[in-house]
Each structure stands twice: as C-alpha cells, then as structure tokens.
C-alpha positions as CSV (number, residue, x, y, z in Angstrom):
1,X,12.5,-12.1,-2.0
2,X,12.7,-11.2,1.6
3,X,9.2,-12.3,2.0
4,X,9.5,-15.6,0.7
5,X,12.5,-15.6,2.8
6,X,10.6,-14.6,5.3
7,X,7.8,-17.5,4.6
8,X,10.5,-20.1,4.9
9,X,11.6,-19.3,8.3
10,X,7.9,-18.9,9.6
11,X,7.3,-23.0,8.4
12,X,10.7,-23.8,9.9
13,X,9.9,-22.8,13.1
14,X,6.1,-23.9,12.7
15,X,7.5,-27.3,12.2
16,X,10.2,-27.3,14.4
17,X,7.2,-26.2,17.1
18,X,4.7,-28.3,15.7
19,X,5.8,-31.4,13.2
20,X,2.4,-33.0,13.4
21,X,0.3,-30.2,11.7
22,X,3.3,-27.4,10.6
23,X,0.8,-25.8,8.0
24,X,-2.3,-25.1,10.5
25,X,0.4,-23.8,12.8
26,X,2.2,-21.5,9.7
27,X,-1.3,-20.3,8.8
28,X,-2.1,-19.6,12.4
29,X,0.9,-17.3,12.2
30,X,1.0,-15.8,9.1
31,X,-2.5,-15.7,7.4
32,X,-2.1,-11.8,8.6
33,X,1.2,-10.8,7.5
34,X,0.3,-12.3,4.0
35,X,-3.1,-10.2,3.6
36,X,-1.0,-7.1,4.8
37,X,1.5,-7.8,2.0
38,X,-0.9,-8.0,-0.6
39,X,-2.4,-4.2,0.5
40,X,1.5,-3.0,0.6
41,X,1.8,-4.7,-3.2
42,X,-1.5,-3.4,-4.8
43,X,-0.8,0.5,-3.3
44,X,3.1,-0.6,-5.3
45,X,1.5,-1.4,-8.1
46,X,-0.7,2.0,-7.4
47,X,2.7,4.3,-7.3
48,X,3.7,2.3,-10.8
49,X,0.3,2.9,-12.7
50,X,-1.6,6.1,-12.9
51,X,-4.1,7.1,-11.1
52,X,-6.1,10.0,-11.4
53,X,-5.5,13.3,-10.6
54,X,-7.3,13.4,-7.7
55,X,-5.7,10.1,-6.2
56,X,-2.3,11.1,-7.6
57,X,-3.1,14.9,-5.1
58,X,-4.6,12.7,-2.5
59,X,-1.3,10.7,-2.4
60,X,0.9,13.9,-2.1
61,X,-0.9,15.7,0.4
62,X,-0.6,12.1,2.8
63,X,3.4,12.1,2.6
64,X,3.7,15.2,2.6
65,X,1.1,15.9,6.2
66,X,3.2,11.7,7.0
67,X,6.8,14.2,7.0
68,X,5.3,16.8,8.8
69,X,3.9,14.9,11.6
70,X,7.3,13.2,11.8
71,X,9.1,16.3,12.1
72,X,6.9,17.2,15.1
73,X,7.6,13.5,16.3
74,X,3.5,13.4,16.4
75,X,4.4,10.1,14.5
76,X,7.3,7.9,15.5
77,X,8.1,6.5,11.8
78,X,6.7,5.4,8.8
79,X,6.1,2.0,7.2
80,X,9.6,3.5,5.1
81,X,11.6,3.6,8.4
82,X,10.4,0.6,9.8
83,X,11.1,-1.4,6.6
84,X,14.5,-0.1,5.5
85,X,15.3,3.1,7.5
86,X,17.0,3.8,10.4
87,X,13.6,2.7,12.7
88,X,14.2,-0.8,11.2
89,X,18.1,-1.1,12.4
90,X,17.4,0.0,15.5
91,X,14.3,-1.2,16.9
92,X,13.8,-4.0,14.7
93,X,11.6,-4.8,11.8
94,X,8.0,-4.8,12.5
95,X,5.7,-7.3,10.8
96,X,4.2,-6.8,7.6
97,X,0.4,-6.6,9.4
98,X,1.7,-4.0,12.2
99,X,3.1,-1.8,9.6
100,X,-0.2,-2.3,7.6
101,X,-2.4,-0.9,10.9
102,X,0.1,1.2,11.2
103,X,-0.6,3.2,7.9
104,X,-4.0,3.2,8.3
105,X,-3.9,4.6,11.8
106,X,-1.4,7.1,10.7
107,X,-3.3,8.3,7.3
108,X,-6.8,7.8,8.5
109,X,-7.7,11.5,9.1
110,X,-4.7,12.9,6.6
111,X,-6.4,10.8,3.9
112,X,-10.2,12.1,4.5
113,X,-8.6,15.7,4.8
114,X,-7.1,15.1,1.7
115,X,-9.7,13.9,-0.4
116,X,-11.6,16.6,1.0
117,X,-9.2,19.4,-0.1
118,X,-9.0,17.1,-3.8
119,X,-12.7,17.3,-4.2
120,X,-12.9,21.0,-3.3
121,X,-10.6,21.7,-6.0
122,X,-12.6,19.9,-8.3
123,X,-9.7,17.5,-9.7
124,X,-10.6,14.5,-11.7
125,X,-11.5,11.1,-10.3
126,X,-10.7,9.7,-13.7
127,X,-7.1,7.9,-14.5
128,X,-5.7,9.6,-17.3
129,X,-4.8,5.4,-18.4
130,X,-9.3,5.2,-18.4
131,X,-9.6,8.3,-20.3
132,X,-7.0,7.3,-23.1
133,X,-8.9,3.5,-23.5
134,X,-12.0,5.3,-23.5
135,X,-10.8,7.5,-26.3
136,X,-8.9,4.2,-28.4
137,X,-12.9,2.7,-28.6
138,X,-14.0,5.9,-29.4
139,X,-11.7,5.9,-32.2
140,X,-12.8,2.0,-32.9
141,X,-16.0,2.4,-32.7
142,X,-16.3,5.3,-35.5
143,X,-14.1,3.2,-38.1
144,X,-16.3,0.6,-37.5
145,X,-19.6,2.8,-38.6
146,X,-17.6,4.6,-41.1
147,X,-16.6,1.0,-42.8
C-alpha cells in the first residue's frame, strides 16, 4: 500500500513539473526505486518460503554480524530502521533504491563470510520444499512402473 501510495505522489508531482510528458518524467524518477522494491519483495517472499539450510544459516549469520556492527555503530542502521524504526522518524525515510545499496554495501563481506562458514560446515544447498517434490515424483514415478 504505501508504495502505490508512494507511486501516486511521484506522478503528481511529475505532472505537476512536467504536464507535457508526466510518464517520461515519473519513469526518470522512479524506474530505480521500483527495481529496488522488487529485490526487497523476492528476499520477502524468501523469509516466507524455505530455503535451504545453508541459505536459511547464511541468513542468520548476516543479522546476526548486521546487530553486532550496529551495536559498535560500525553501521548507522538497517534497511529495518530506516523503513519503520526509529532511523525513519527521525531522519527521514530513505528511498526504496538507497536502502537497496544500502544492504548490499552493508552485507557484502558478512554474506561471503557467511557462505564461507555454511559451506565449511557442509550444510545443504538443497531447499527442504526441492527435496520433498523430488521425493512426491519419486513416489509417482514408481506407481507408474508398478501399474
């Protein structure tokens, strides 16, 4: 909701600036912010839906080395605080596409650190929703030659 609400005010003012060509102008403005909110919706949709271990450790070890790096203010916020915490009410709420660059620049080396430590414990790449498809054709596939 707030980023359609968000959408509308961009093509007010784009029009109100610009009432020949409002839509050029719009795009101009917010072709970035609406490829930042897909990422932020598919990594969502990636909390929702399992992922394997090993993406499920990866994901822990980021937050967890994200609210340690806060704690030594190595970090100012995260894309949490600037969205709904206290960052947001008092500084203001930063675009979709800054707090996009500003997650990868924050979890850049945490991430490859991560998915270092993940490998070297040898946890699965495989999503525990791949493994159970995998075993429902299984299951298929030997009715089918048993029939």
């Amino acid at each position: 909701i707030n980023s359609g609400l968000e959408d509308a005010a961009v093509l007010a003012a784009a029009v109100q600036q610009n009432p020949t060509d409002p839509f050029t102008a719009f795009d101009a403005q917010h072709r970035a912010n609406a490829h930042a909110l897909q990422k932020l919706a598919l990594k969502a949709r990636d909390l929702v839906v399992p992922g394997s271990t090993r993406d499920r450790a990866v994901g822990v070890m980021v937050t967890i080395g994200l609210g340690i790096a806060k704690k030594l203010h190595v970090i100012e916020g995260t894309k949490q605080d600037f969205m709904l915490g206290e960052k947001a009410r008092t500084q203001g709420v930063k675009s979709y596409a800054e707090l996009e660059e500003m997650e990868q620049r924050q979890t850049r080396g945490l991430r490859k650190t991560a998915k270092g430590v993940a490998k070297i414990l040898r946890l699965s790449k495989e999503s525990p929703m791949d493994v159970k498809q995998a075993e429902i054709e299984q299951d298929v596939d030997a009715q089918a030659v048993g029939a």
